[in-house]
N, C-alpha and C positions, 0 to 999 in steps of 0.2 A: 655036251662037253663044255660048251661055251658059258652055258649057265652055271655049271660048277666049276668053273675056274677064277668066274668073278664075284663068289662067294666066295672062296678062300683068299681071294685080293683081299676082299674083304676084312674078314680075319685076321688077316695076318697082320694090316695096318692099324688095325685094333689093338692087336696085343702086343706091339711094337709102341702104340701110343701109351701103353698104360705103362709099357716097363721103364719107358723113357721118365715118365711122369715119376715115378717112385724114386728113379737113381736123382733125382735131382737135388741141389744141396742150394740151399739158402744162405750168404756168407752175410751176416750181419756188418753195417759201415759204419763206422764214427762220424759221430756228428760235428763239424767242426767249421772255421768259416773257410775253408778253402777245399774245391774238389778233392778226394783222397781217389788214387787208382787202387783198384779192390786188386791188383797185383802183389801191391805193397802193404795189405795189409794180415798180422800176423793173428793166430789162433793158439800158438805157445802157453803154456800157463806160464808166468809170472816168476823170475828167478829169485833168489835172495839178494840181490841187489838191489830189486823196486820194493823191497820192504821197507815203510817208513822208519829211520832211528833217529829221526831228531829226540835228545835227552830230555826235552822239555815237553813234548807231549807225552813220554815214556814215564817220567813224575807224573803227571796229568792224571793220567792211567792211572797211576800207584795210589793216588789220596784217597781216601774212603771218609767217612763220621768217624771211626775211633781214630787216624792217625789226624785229623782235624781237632780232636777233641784234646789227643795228648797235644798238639801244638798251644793248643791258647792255655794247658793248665801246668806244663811243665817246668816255666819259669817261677813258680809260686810255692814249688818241694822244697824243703827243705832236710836236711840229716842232722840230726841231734845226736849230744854225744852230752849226757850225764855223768858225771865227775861227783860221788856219795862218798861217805864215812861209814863206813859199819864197820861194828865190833865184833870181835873173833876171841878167841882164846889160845893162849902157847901154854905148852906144858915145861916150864923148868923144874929140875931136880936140884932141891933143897940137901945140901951136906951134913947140916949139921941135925934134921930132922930126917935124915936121909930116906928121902920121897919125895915125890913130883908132888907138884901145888898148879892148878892152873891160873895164871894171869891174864886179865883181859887186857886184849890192845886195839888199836884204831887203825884200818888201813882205807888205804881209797880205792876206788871200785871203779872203771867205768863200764858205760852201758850205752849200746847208740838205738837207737829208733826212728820215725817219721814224723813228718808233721804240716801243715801248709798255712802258707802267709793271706791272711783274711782282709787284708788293709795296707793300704800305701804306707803307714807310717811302722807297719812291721810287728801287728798283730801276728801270732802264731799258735792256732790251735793243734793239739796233741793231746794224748792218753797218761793219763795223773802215775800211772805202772809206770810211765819212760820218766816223767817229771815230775818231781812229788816236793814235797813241803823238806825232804832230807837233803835233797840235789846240794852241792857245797857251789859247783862251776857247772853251768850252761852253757855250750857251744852249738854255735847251727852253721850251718854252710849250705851256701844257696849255688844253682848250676852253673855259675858262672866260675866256681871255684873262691867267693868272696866267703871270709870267715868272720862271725859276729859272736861276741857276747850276750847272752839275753838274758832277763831278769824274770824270775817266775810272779806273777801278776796274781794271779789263783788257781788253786788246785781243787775238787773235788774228788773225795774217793769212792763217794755211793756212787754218781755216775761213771768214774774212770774218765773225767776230762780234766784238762787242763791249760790253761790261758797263757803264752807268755808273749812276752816283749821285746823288738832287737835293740841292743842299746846301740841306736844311730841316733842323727839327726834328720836322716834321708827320709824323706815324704814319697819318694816314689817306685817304692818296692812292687813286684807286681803281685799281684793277688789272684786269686778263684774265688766264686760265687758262689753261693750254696741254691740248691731247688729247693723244690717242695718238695719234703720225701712223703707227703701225702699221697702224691700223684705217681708215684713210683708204680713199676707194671712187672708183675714176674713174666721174663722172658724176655726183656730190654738187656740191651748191652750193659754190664757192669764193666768199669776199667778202676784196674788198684794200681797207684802209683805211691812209691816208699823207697826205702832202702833197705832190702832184705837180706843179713848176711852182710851188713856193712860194707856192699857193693858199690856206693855211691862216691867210692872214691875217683872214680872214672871222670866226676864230673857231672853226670846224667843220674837222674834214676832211673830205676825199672819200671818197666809196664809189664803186666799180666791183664789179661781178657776173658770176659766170662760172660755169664748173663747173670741177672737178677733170681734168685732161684724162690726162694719165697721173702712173704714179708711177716710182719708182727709175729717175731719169732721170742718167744720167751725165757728166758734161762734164771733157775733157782740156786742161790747158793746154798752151801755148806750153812749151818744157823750159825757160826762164830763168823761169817765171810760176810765183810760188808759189800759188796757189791752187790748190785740186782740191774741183770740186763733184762731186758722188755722193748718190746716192738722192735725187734731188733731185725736188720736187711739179712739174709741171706744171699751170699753169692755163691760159685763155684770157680770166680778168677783166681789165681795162686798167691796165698796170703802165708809169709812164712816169719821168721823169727827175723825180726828189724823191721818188719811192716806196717807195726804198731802205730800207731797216731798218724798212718800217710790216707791220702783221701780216695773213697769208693767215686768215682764219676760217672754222671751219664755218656752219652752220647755226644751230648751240647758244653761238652767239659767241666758243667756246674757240678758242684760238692752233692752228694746223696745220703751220705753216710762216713764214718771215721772208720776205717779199719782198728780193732781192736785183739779180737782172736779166731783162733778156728777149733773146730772140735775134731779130734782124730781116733773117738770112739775103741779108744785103746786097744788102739791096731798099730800104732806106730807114732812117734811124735815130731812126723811132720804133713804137713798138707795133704788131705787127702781127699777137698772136693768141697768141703764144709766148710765155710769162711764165713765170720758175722761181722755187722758194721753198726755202730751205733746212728740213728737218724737225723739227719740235718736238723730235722725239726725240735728235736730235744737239744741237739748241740748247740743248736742259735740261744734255747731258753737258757741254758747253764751259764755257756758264755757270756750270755751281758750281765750277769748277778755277778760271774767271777770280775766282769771289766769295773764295775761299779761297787763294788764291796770286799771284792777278795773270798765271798762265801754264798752258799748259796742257802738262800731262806723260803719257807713255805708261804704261801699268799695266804694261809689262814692258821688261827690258833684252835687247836682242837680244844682246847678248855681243860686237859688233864696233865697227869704227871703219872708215868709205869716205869717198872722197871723189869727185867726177865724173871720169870719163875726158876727156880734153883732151891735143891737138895736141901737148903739152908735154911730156905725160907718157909717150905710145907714142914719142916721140924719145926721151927722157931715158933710160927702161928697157929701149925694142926692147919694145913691146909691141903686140898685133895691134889695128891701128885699130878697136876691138867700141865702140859707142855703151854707154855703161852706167856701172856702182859699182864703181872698185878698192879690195878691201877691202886697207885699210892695216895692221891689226891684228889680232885676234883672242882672246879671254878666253878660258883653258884649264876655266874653270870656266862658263862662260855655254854658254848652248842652240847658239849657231853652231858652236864646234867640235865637240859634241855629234855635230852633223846632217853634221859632214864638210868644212864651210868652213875656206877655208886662208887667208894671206895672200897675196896676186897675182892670185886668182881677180876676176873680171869679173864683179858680177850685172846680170844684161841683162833677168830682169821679176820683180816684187813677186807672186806671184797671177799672177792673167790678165792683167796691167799690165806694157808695156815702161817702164823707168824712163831716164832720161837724165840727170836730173839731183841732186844731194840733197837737194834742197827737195822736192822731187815724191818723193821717196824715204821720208823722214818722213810727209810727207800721206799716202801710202798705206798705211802702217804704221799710222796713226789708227784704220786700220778693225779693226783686228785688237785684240784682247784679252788680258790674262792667260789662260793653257789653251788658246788656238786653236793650231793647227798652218798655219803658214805654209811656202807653197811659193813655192822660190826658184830659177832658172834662173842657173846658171852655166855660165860660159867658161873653160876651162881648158888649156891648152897644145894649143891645137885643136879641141879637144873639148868638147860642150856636156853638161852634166850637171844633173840635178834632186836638189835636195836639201827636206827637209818639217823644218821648225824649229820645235821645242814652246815657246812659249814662257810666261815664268816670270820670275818678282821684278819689281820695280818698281821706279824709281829716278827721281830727280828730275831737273827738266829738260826734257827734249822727253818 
């Protein structure tokens, strides 16, 4: 009996030790320089009180690369407001011939769009559609609500840029940088800033945000449309009517591309995901031909003379209805007859481009350089023949 009762002593002091062991609770201390009595201190969670709100680390918080990016390029927007003449027609009724006669008359038009200041002394690039060679009055207005005059410097219409000027005497306008839209990455941040919807009268423009969707994106015109865009940036930031000539940014708030249009795949004619921007890297070449000349010229002379093939002209000579360039002339000394081009031949594609007409014939020619070797598709009494043009010299002009 004795020996079983100091077994269950045993026992019991056992499993007394281990319950003890388990209820036991570990109150964590603060470390601090002076004793703390674990009486006083609390295990509460945290009310809305100990929530930090200082405003200044709550901005802190807020900044990210795009609201960094609109800071350093926002002072550089500007809102253009074009002041044209175009002509219309009224219909008055004649008494004494009693019928209407139409007479043409002259109103004035405006039109606003984007654009951004390139240089301290008020450089301002934009799209040759907002500013064109007809503009009569230029106004811009910068976010400070300061309103300027500007002078159109030079326009291009095959690329859709154009150059202008603030008439100040102020040297210290702020400006944006342009990148390298070489280095341009699909899936970076794009940021479009403009004035779309002539919103900019707040003071501010708009930002929309996007990414870079693709690049060297090509677009063909109509054969009568001089334009030809190529390599053109793709975004999906919101690019709408007054956007025009305002600047695509990176991340680092440098220039990437100009906003110019978007495509809406006629489903609606507005924004709908599809936004192109012309590329810094061609913007910088137009603009210093525009800042230096007023026009922009080829680095080389092809050595010919064409003009469009046309209904007039396969009557006139008996020549075979081919959509294309009859070259009219040819320089004994220039790279064309070099390469084997004759007079009467038919060039039917520039490169990998069918040509139609010589507006779209010159644009294509843009791409090409002093030294590159141009391949040209000719028609020739039947026969289709490839000719590779080195070309060389420069001359003024186109």
């Amino acid at each position: 009996m004795s020996k079983t009762a100091t077994i269950f002593s045993f026992l019991l002091i056992f499993l007394m030790g281990c319950t003890s062991t388990q209820k036991e609770e570990v109150v964590p201390i603060p470390i601090s320089a002076e004793p703390t009595d674990i009486t006083s201190v609390s295990v509460s969670p945290p009310g809305p009180e100990s929530i930090e709100t200082d405003p200044e680390s709550i901005n802190r918080s807020r900044s990210n690369a795009i609201t960094r990016a609109v800071e350093r390029a926002e002072d550089a927007i500007v809102s253009i407001t074009v002041t044209e003449l175009q002509t219309g027609y009224t219909r008055d009724f004649d008494s004494f011939f009693f019928r209407f006669f139409e007479r043409p008359i002259q109103r004035e038009v405006q039109s606003m769009g984007s654009g951004f200041i390139i240089s301290g002394d008020g450089l301002i690039v934009t799209n040759e559609h907002v500013a064109s060679a007809q503009a009569k009055t230029i106004m811009v207005t910068l976010t400070d609500g300061e309103n300027y005059e500007a002078e159109l410097l030079g326009a291009d219409e095959f690329a859709d840029l154009a150059l202008l000027k603030i008439k100040s005497e102020k040297t210290d306008f702020p400006f944006v940088r342009f990148a390298d839209s070489e280095q341009v990455m699909v899936g970076e941040w794009a940021i479009a800033m403009g004035n779309p919807f002539g919103l900019f009268a707040d003071g501010q423009p708009t930002v929309t945000v996007g990414v870079v969707s693709g690049t060297n994106r090509d677009f063909r015109p109509d054969p009568q449309e001089p334009r030809v865009y190529m390599d053109m940036i793709q975004t999906d930031a919101a690019i709408n009517r007054g956007n025009s000539g305002g600047p695509l940014l990176n991340s680092e708030g440098e220039v990437i591309g100009v906003n110019t249009f978007i495509f809406t795949g006629g489903t609606s004619s507005g924004f709908v995901g599809l936004g192109f921007a012309i590329p810094s890297d061609r913007v910088q070449k137009i603009i210093s031909q525009l800042e230096d000349s007023g026009e922009v010229s080829l680095d080389f002379d092809p050595g010919l003379e064409f003009t469009q093939m046309t209904r007039q002209l396969v009557y006139q000579y008996g020549l075979p209805p081919v959509a294309g360039l009859f070259v009219l002339s040819v320089n004994k000394d220039g790279p064309a007859y070099e390469c084997g081009i004759m007079p009467g031949d038919i060039i039917t594609r520039i490169g990998n481009e069918r040509v139609t007409s010589e507006m779209h014939a010159w644009a294509l020619m843009r791409e090409f350089e002093e030294g590159d070797a141009m391949t040209l598709r000719l028609f020739r009494e039947g026969n289709e023949y490839e000719a590779e043009m080195v070309l060389r010299k420069r001359v003024a002009g186109r």
